[in-house]
PAZAPA-4460 file (N, C-alpha, C; in steps of 0.05 Angstrom, whole numbers, plus 32768, in hexadecimal, padded with zeros to 4 digits):
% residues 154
    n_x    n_y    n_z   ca_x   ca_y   ca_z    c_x    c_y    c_z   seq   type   mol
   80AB   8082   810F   80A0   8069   8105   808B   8070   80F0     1      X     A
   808C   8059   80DB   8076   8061   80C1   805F   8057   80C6     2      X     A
   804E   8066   80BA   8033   8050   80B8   8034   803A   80B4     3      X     A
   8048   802E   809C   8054   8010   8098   804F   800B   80AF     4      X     A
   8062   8010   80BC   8066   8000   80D2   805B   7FF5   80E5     5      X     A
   8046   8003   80E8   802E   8007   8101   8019   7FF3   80F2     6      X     A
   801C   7FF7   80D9   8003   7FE7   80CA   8015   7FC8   80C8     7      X     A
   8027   7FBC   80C6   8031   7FA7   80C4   802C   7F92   80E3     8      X     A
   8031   7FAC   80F6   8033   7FA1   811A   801E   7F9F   8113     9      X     A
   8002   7FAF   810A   7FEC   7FA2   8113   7FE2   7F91   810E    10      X     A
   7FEE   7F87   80EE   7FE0   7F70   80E3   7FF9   7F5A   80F3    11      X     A
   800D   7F56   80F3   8011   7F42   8107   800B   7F36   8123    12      X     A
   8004   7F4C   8130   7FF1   7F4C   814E   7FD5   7F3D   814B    13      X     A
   7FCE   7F43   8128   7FA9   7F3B   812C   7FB4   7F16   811A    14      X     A
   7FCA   7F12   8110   7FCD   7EF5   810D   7FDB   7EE9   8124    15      X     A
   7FE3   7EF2   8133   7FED   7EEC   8145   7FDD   7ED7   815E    16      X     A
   7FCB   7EF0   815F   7FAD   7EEE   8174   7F9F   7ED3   8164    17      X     A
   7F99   7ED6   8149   7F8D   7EC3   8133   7F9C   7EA4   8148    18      X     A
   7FAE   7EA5   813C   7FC1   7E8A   813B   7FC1   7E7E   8159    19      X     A
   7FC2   7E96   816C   7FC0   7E87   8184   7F96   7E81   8191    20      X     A
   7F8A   7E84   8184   7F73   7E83   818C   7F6E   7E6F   817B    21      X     A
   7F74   7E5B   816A   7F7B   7E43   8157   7F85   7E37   8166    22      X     A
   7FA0   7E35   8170   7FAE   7E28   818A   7F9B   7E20   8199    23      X     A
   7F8C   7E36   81AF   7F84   7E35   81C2   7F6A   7E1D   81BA    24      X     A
   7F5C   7E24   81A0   7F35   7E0D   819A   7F4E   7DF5   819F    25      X     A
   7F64   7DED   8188   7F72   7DDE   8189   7F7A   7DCE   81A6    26      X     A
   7F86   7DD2   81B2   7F87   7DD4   81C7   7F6F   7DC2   81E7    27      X     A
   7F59   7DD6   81D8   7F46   7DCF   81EE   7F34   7DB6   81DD    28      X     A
   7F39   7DB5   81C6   7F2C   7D9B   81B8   7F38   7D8A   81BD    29      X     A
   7F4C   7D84   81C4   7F66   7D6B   81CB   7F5F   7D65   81EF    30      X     A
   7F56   7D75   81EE   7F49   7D6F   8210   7F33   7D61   8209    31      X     A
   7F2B   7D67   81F9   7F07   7D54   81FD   7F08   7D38   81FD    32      X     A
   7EF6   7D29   820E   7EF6   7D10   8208   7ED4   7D04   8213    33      X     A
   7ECA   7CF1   8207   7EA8   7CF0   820B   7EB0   7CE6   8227    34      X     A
   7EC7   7CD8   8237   7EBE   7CD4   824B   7EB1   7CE5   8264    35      X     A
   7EBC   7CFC   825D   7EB0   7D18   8266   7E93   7D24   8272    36      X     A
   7E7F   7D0C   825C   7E67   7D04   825A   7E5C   7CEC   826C    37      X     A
   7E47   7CF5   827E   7E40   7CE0   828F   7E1E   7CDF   828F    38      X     A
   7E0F   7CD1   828A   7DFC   7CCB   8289   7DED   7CC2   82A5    39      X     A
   7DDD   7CD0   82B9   7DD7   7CD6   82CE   7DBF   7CBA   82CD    40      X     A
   7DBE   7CA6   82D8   7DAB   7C8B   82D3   7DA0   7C8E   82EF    41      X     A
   7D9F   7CA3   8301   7D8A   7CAB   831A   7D74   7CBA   830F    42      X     A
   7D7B   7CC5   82F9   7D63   7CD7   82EE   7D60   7CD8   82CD    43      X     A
   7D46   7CCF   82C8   7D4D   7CCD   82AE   7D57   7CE5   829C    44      X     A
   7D5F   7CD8   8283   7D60   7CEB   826D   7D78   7D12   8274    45      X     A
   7D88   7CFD   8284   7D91   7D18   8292   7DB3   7D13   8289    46      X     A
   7DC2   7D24   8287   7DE1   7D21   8287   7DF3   7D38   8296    47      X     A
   7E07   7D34   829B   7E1C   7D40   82A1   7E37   7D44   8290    48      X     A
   7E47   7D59   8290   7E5D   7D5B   8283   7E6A   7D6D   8293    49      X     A
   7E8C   7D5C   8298   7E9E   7D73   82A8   7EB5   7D75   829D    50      X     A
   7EBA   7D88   828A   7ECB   7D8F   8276   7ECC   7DB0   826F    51      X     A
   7EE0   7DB8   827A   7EDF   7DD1   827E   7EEB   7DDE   825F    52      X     A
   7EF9   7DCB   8252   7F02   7DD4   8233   7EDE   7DD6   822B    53      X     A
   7ECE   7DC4   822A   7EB6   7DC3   8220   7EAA   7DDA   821D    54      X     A
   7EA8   7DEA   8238   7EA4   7E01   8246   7EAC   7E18   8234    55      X     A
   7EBF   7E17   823C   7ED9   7E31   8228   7ED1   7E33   820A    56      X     A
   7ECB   7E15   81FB   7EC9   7E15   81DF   7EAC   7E1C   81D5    57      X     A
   7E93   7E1B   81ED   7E80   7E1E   81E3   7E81   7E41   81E6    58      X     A
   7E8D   7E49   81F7   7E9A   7E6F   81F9   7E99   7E79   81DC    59      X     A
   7EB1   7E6D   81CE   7EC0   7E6B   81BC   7EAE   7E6D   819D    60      X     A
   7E8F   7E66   81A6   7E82   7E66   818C   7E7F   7E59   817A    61      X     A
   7E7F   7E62   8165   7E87   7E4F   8142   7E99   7E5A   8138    62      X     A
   7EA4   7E62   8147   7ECB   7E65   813F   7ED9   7E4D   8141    63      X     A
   7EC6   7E38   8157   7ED7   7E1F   8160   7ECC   7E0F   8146    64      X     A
   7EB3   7E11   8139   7E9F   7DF6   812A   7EB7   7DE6   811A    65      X     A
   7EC8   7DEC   8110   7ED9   7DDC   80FA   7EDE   7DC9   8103    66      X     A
   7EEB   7DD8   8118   7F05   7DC9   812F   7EF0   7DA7   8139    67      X     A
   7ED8   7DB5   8141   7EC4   7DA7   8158   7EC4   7D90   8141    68      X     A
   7EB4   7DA1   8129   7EA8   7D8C   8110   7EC0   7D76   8107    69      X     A
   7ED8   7D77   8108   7EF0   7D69   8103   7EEA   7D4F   8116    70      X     A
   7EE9   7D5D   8133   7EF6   7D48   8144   7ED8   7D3B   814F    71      X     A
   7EBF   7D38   813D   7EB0   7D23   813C   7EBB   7D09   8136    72      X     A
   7EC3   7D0C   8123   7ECD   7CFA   8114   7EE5   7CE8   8130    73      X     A
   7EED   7CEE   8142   7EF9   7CDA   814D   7EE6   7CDA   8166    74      X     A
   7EE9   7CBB   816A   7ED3   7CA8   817C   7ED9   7CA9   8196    75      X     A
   7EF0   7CB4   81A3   7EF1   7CC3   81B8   7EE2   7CDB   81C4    76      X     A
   7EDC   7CEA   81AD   7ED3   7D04   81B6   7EB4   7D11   81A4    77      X     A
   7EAE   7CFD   8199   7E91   7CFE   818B   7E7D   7D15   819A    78      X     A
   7E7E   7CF9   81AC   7E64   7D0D   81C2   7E6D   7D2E   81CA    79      X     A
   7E7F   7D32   81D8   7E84   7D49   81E1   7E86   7D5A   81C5    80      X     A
   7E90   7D52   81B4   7E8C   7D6A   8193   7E75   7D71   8192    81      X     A
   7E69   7D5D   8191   7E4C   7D55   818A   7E38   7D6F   819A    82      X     A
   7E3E   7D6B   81B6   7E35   7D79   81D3   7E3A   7D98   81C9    83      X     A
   7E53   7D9F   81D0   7E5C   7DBB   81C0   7E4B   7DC6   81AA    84      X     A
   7E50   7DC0   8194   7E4B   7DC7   8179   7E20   7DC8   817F    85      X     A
   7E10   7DB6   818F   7DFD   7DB9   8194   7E01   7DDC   81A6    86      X     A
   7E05   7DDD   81BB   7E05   7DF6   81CD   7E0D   7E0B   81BC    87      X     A
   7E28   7E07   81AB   7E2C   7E27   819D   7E14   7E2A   8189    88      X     A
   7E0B   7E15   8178   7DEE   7E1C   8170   7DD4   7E1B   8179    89      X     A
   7DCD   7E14   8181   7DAF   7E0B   818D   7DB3   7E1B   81AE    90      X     A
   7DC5   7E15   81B3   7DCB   7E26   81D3   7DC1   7E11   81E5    91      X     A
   7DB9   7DFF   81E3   7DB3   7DDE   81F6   7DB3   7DCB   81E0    92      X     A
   7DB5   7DB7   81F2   7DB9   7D9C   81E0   7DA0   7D8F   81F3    93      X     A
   7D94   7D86   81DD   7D7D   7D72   81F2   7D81   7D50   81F2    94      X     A
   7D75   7D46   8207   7D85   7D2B   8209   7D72   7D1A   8215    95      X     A
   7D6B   7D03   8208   7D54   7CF6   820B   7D5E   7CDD   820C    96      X     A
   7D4C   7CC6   821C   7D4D   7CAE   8219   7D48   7CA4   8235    97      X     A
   7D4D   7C84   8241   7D5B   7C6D   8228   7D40   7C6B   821C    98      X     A
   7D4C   7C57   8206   7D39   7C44   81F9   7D59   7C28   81F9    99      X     A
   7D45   7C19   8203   7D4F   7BFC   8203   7D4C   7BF3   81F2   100      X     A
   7D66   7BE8   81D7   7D6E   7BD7   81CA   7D78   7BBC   81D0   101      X     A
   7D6E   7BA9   81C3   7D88   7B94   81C9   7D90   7B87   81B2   102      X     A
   7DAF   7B89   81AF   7DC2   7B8A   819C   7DD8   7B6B   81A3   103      X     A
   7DD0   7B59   8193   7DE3   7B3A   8198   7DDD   7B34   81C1   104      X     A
   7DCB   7B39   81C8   7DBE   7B2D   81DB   7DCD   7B3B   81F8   105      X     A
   7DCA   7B54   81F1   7DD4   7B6B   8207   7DC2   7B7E   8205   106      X     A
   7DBA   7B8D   821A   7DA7   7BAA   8218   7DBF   7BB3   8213   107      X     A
   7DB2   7BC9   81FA   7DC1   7BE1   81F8   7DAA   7C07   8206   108      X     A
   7DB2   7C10   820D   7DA4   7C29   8219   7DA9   7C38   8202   109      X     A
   7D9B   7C4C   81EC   7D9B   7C5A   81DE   7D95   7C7E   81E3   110      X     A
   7D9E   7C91   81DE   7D94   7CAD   81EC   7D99   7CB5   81D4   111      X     A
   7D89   7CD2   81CC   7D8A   7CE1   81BB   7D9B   7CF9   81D2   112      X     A
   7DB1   7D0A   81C0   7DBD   7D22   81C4   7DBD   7D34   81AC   113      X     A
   7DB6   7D45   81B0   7DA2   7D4E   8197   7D91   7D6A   819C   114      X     A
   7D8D   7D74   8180   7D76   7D96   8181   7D59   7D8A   8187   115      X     A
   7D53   7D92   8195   7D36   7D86   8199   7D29   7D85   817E   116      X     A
   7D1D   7D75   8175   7D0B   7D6C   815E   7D1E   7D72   8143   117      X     A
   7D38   7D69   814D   7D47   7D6D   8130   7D51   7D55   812F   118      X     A
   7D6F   7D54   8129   7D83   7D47   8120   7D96   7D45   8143   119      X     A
   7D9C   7D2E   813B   7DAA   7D29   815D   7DC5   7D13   815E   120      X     A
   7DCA   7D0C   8171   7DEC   7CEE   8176   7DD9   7CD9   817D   121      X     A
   7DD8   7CCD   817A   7DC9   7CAE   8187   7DEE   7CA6   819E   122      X     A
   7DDE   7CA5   81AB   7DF4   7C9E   81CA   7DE7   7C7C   81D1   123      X     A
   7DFE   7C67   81CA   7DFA   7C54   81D6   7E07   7C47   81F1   124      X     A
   7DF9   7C3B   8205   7E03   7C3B   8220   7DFF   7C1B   8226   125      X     A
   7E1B   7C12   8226   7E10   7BF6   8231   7E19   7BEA   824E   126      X     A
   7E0F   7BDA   8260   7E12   7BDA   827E   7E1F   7BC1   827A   127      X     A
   7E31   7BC0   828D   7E3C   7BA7   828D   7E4C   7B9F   82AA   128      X     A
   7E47   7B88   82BD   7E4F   7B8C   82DF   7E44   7BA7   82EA   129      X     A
   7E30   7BBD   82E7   7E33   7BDA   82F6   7E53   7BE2   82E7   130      X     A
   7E48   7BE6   82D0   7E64   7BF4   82C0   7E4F   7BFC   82AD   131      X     A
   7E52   7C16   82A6   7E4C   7C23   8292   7E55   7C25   8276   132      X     A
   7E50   7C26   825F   7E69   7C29   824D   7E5C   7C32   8232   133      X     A
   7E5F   7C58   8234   7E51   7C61   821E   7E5C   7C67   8208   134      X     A
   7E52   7C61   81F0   7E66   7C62   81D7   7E54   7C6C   81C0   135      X     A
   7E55   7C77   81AA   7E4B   7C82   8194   7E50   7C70   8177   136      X     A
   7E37   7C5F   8168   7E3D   7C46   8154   7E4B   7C57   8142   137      X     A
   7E56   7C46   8133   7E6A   7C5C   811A   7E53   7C62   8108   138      X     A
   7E39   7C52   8103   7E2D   7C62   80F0   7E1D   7C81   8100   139      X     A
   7E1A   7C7F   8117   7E12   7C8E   8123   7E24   7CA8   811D   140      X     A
   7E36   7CA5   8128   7E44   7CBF   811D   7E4D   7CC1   80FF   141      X     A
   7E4D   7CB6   80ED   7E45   7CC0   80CA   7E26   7CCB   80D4   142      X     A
   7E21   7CC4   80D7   7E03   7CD5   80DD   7E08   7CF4   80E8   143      X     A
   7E11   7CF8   80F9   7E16   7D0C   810F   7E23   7D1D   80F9   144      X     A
   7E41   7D0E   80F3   7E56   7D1E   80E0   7E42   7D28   80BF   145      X     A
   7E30   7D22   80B9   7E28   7D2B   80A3   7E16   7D41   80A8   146      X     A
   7DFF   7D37   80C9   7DF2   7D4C   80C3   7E01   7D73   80D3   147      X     A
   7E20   7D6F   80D5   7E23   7D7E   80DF   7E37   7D8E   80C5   148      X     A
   7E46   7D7B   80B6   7E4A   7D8B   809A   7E37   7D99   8093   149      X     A
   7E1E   7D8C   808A   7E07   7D9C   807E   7E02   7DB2   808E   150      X     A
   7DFF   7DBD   80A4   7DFC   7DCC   80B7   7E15   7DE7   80B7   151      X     A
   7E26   7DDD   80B8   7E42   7DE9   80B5   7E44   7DF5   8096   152      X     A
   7E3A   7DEB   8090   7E3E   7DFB   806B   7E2B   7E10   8064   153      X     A
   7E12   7E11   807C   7DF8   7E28   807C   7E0A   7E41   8081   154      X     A
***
């Protein structure tokens, strides 16, 4: 066997590995969804997340950020991008609130998720019968999505 040859296997073994670790962020980003995200109203200012892709992708580093930074942009999975992309940088996400809004004659509950004393998601939560129902405003995330381009381009 030639050197060729040994040098060809190895560069196909290291795209190989490439392409399926793409798969795999791929993959575990199609799992995410903000419902994942639960906001603990026994204690303030506190949350939960049980998402084991979440887990895996914050492993994964800023090898995942593209992938993460992409799938802001859909309103399913805001928060948990959002969540991630905080932990692989900052290594915690801090999370504050409520502050009571009222928006066309409903409280809305507002939380910051966010670098402490930075840039953060505004999380809106509105109650309705003992039903919960947390969602992210679209300008909220152009907010989120810009200041994480700018961040991503450092």
């Amino acid at each position: 066997m030639t050197k060729q040859f040994y040098f060809t296997y190895i560069l196909l073994l290291l795209f190989s590995f490439r392409s399926v670790s793409q798969f795999t962020t791929s993959s575990l980003i199609k799992k995410l969804n903000d419902s994942q995200f639960t906001i603990l109203h026994a204690q303030k200012a506190t949350f939960t997340f049980k998402d084991q892709p979440a887990l895996k992708l914050i492993k994964k580093g800023t090898s995942a950020s593209n992938k993460l930074f992409i799938a802001l942009s859909d309103s399913t999975k805001t928060i948990m991008a959002h969540l991630v992309l905080c932990n692989i940088y900052f290594k915690i996400a801090t999370f504050a609130g409520p502050v009571i809004v009222t928006e066309n004659d409903k409280h809305i509950s507002k939380y910051f998720l966010g670098k402490k004393d930075g840039e953060g998601l505004m999380i809106s939560e509105a109650k309705t019968n003992d039903t919960y129902k947390t969602y992210v405003m679209p300008e909220d995330r152009r907010i989120i999505i810009g200041y994480w381009k700018n961040k991503l381009k450092k």
